[in-house]
N, C-alpha and C positions, 0 to 999 in steps of 0.2 A: 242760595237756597231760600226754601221759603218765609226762616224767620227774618230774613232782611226784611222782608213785608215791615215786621212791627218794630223796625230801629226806630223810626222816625214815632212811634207812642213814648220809647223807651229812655229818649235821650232827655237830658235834662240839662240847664241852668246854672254853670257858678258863678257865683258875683262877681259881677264885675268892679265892687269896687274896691277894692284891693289889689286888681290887676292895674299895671301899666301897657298903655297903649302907646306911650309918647318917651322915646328913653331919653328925651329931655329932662322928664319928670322924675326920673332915679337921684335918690338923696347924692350920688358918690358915684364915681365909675370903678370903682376899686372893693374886694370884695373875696371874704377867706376864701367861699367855692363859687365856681360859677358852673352853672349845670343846663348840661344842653339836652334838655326837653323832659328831664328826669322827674315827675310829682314823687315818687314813695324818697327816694332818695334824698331828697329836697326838703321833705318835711322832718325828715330824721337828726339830718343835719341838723335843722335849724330847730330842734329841742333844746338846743345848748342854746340861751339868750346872748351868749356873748360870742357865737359864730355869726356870723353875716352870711349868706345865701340868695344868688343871685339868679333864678331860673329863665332862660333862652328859649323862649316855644316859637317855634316861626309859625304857629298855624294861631286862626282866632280863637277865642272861648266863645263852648259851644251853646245854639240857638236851638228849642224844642223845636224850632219849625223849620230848620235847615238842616240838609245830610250831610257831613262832611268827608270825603275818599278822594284822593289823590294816585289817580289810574297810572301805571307806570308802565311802563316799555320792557318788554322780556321777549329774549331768542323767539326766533319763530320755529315752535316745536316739531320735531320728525317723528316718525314710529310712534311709540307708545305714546307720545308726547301729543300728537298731533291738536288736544283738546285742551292741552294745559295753557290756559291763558287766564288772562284779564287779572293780572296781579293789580289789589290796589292795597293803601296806607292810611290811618286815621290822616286826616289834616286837619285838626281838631284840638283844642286844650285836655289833654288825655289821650292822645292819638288812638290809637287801635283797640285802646279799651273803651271808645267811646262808640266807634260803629261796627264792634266785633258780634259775634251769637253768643256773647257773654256764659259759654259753658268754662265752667271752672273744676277742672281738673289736675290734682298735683303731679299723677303718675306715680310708678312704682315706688319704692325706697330703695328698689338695685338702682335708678337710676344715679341718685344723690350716692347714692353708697359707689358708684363707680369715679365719679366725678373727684371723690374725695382720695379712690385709687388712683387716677390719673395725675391728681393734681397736688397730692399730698396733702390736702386742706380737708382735714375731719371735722370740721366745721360744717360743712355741706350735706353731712352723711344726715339722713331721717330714722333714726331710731324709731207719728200719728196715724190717721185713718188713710189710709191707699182707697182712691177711686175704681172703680170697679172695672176701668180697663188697664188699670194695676195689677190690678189684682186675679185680670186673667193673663198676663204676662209670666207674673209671678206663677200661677201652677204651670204654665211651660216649662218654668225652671226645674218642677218638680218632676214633671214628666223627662225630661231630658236633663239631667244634672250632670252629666262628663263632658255634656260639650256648651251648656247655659246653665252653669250653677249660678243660683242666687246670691248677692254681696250687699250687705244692707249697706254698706259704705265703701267706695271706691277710691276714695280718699284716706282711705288710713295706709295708704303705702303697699298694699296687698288688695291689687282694681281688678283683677278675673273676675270674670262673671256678670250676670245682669244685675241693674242698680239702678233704682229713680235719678234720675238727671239732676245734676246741682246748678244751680248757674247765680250770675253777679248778677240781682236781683234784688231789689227790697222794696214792700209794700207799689207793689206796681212800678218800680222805675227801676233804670238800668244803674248799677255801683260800677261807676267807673274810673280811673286812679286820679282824674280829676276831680270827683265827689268827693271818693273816701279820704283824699290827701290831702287836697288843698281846700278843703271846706272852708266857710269863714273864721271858724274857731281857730283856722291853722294861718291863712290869709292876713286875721290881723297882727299875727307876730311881726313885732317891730325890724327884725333882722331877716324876715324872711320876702325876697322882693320876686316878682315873677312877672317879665316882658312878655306880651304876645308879639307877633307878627314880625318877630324878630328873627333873620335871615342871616345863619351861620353862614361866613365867606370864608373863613380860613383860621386854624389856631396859629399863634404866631411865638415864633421860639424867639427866644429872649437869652440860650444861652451865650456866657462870652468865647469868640474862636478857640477852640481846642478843645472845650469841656463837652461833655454828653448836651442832645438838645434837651430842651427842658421848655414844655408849652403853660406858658402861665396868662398869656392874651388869647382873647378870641375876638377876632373882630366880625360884624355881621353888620348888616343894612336894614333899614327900616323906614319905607317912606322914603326911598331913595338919597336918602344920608349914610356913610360908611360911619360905623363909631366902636370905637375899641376899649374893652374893656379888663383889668387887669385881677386874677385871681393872686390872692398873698400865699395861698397852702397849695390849692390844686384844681384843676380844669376838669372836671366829670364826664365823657360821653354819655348820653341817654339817647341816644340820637332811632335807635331798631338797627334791624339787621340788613336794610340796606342804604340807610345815611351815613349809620355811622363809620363804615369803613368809606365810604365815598370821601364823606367831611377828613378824614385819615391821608387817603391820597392828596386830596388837594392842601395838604399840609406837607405832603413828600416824603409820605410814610404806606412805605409799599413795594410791589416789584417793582425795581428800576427801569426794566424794559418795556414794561407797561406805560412807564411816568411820562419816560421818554417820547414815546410815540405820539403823545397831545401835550408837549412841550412842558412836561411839571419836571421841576428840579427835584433829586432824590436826598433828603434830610439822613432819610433810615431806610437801608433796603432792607424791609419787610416781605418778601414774596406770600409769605399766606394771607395777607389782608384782601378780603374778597373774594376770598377761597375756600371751600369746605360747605360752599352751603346745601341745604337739606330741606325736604317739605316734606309734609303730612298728602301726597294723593288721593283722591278721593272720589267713590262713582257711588250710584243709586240706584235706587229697583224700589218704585212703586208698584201696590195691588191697590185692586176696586175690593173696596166690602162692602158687606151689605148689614149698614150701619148710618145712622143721623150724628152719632156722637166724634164728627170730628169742626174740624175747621173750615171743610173746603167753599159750604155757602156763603163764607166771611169776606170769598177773592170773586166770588162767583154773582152778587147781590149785594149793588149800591146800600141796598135801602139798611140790608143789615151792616154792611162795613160801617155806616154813619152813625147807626144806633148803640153798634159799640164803640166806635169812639167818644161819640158821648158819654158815656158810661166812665169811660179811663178819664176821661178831661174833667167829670166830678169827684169821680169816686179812686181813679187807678188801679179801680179794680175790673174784673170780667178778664176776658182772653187775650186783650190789646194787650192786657200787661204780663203776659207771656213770650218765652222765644219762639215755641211752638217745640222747642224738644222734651219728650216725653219719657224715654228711658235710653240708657247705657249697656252699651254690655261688650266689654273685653274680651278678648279670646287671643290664646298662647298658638301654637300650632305645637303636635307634640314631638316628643322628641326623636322618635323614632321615622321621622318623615325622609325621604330620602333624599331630600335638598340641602339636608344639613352636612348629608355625606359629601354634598360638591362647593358647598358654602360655608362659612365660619359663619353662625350665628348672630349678626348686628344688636341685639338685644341687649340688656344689660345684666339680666339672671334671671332664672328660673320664675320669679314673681312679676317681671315686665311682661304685659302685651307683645303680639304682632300685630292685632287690629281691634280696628273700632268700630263698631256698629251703632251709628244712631238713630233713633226711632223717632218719628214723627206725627204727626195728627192730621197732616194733609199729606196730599199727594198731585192740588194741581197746578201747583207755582216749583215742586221739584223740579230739577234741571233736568230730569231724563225721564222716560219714560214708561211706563207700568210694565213689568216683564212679560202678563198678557199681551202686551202689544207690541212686541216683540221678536221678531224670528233670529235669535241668538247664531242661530246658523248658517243664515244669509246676510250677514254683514251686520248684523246687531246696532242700524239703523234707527235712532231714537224717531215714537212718534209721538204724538201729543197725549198728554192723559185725556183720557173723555170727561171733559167740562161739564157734562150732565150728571158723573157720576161723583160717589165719595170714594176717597182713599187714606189710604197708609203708607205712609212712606220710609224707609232706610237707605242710611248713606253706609258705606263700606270705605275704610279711611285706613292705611298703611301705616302704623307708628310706629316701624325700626326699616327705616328707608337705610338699602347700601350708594343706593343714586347719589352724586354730588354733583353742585354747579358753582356758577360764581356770580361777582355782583364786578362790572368792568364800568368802563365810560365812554366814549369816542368825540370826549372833548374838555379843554382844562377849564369851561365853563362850568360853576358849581350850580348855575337853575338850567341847567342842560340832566335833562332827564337819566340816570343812567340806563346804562343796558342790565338785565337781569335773565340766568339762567338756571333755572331752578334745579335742572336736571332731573328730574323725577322718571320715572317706571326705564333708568336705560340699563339697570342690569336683570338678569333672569331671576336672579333672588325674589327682587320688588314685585315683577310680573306674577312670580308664581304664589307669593303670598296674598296679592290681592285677586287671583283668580279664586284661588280655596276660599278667602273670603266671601267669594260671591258666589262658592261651588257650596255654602253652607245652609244659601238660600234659594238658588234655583240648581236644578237638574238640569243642566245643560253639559256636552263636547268643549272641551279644552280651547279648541277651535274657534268655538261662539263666544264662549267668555271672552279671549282675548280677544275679539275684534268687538267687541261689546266695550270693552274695558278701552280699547283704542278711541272709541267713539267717541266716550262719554264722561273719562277721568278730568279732572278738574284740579286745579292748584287749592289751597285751604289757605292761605297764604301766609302759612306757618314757617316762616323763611328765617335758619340756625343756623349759627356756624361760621360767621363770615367774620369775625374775630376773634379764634377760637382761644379759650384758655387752656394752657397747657403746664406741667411742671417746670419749675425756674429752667433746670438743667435740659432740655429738652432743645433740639434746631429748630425747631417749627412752633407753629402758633403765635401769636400775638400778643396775649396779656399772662399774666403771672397767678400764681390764686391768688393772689394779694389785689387784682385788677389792674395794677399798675402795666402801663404799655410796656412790654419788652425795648429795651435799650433808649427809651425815654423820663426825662422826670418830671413830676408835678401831670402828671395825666392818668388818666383810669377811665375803663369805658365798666358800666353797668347798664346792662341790658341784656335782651336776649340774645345777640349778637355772639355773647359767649363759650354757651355751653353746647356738646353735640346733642343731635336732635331729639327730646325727653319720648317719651311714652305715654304724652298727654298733649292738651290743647295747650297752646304755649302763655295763655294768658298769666294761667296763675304761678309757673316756674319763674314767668318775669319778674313777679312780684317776691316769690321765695329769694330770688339772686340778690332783690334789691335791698329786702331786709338783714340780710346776710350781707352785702356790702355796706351796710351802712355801720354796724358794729365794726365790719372791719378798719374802715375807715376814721371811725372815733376812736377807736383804740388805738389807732397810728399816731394822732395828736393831740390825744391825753399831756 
């Protein structure tokens, strides 16, 4: 979408000198955690001066003048799907918080508050001047409050309704977990060590025959050297939700008939690892207005893109140092709809979303095309926005998906891309939710919408669920609340990997889990 445009204003600089590039260079190969790709987790740890902390990033630290994404391989989509593509992954020092649209949204408090019903872990549960085209948003709300009530904050656990946009932002640059975490102040802690370009190969069990596995080596490649390194307490996943069940299997922790089939030995037969996953969906509908006060001359005219980047490269200020989203707005579907009579509710309580609506300041870098130009009824046919005109634009985004996919491989090389299937729009639930979403803003036949919606849906590539936690006593799922791997010891995965799909952008739940894990985890070895 169109704030990719300004990733590349947004991205910034951590020192590099306090990273290692050469794991020559590492005081010790040995080390209480060692943490694969993890910053918030990593820095928490290493609060304690007499923990040692060893962070795994296989990707560089990142360059203002370089994009970094890592385009990955997914199903080739059917039906609904037919548009869902081009999944990609930060490859970056901060992965995905480094080239994400940096909206920061926590999601409900049903969410957290279900998680903590699933999982038993009550720990997780969540107890200025508006611009004038705010502020003609805002009296829509006034004008329509049952289906756009105004919400000054979408963030406090109760997100219905419209609301000025939050995002990881500060004084013009993007906050990203590699900013906020491993800043230099955090960098020069003596015990806290952090490898780039270091390439997870496999964690290695080290128990003696007969006892439970128990992963306390990881060994990885760098500059094509293999070198292994040994945690004393525990092995951390931080890896997302589609490495880390990968790096999982190729330890031989997984379905066994999967393992089998590209010759991996089975450690732990696991069957839901790379199972369960979920995405946020998502389509669009730009209008022409008739207005100067947006963005679209910015993609439209050299002479202005350079004048404002100018601007950012003194000041970091002006429009470059925006994402380009403008407002929020939640919306439930209500109860009395008659899909709920054939479907059990995906949601997590009366205060979670069905969807999301984001507002934008342009409309001619969106991926689809102005509803104006559009015959919703004759195959809903994207055509280009008219580059002479301005626009406005919204996206329509699903956030209680019942679709699931998985995260597989078809080979027991670990830089063998995997396969990725997101599953999104395959059941009637999904479909009918994001049609009403887009039946909120255009008048169009069932009909149009969905082959509109077929056309045009897009992955967000908010991809949950592929390690999922569940209650100790439970058959399924993979880690414990406690994070610890089901029927492994010395391992924990933190990340978003964990939980089912929230009722937000998954940035900042990633960060809620990790601050939550990281108490958990000090308190284990107090």
């Amino acid at each position: 979408m169109l704030q990719q445009v300004f990733l590349q204003f947004l991205a910034v600089t951590v020192s590099s000198t306090a990273l290692y590039e050469d794991a020559s260079r590492l005081p010790t190969g040995k080390f209480d955690f060692i943490v694969v790709g993890g910053n918030v987790i990593a820095n928490r740890l290493s609060e304690d001066p007499n923990t040692s902390v060893l962070v795994l990033e296989a990707n560089p630290s990142s360059n203002p003048t370089l994009r970094y994404s890592l385009e990955l391989r997914n199903d080739p989509p059917t039906g609904f799907q037919q548009s869902l593509f081009g999944l990609s992954s930060g490859f970056v020092l901060g992965g995905s918080s480094s080239i994400n649209g940096m909206a920061y949204t926590r999601g409900a408090a049903d969410d957290y508050d279900q998680y903590a019903h699933t999982t038993g872990d009550n720990g997780v549960s969540l107890t200025g001047d508006v611009p004038a085209v705010l502020a003609r948003i805002i009296e829509t709300t006034r004008e329509l409050p049952d289906n756009f009530p105004f919400n000054l904050d979408y963030n406090s656990g109760r997100p219905i309704g419209v609301a000025r946009a939050q995002s990881t932002i500060k004084n013009g640059m993007r906050s990203s977990s590699a900013i906020s975490y491993l800043a230099d102040k955090y960098l020069k802690r003596p015990n806290l060590h952090v490898l780039v370009r270091a390439h997870v190969l496999k964690l290695v069990n080290t128990a003696k025959p007969g006892h439970p596995p128990a992963m306390t080596q990881v060994e990885f490649t760098q500059g094509g050297l293999r070198v292994r390194v040994q945690a004393f307490k525990e092995v951390i996943l931080s890896a997302g939700s589609v490495n880390t069940p990968v790096i999982l299997m190729h330890a031989g922790i997984g379905d066994r008939q999967e393992l089998s089939k590209v010759g991996l030995p089975t450690i732990l037969h696991q069957p839901s690892v790379g199972k369960n996953v979920s995405d946020h969906p998502v389509t669009g509908i730009g209008w022409v207005v008739n207005s100067n006060d947006t963005y679209d001359e910015l993609f439209r005219n050299m002479t202005v893109f350079n004048e404002v980047l100018a601007v950012w490269n003194r000041t970091h200020a002006g429009i470059a140092g925006t994402n380009n989203l403008l407002m929020n707005c939640y919306k439930r579907l209500p109860a009395n709809y008659s899909i709920f009579q054939t479907f059990e509710d995906p949601s997590s309580g009366c205060n979670s979303p069905h969807l999301d609506f984001y507002f934008y300041v342009s409309a001619v870098n969106f991926p689809v095309a102005s509803a104006d130009e559009v015959d919703m009824q004759n195959g809903g046919s994207p055509t280009a926005f008219p580059v002479e005109k301005n626009g406005f634009a919204m996206s329509v985004m699903l956030m209680t998906p019942s679709s699931r996919g998985s995260v597989t491989f078809t080979s027991n090389d670990l830089f063998q891309q995997p396969l990725i299937g997101p599953g999104a729009l395959k059941t009637d639930f999904d479909i009918f939710v994001v049609r009403e979403g887009v039946h909120s803003w255009v008048n169009e036949c069932d009909d149009g919408i969905d082959e509109y919606i077929r056309n045009n849906a897009i992955t967000t590539w908010h991809l949950t669920g592929t390690a999922a936690m569940t209650a100790p006593d439970t058959g399924y799922g993979v880690v414990n609340p406690d994070l610890r791997v089901k029927g492994i010891k010395n391992l924990r995965i933190v990340d978003i990997s964990i939980p089912f799909s929230p009722a937000a952008h998954t940035q900042a739940p990633t960060y809620i889990i990790a601050e939550r894990a990281a108490d958990i985890i000090k308190s284990a070895w107090k």
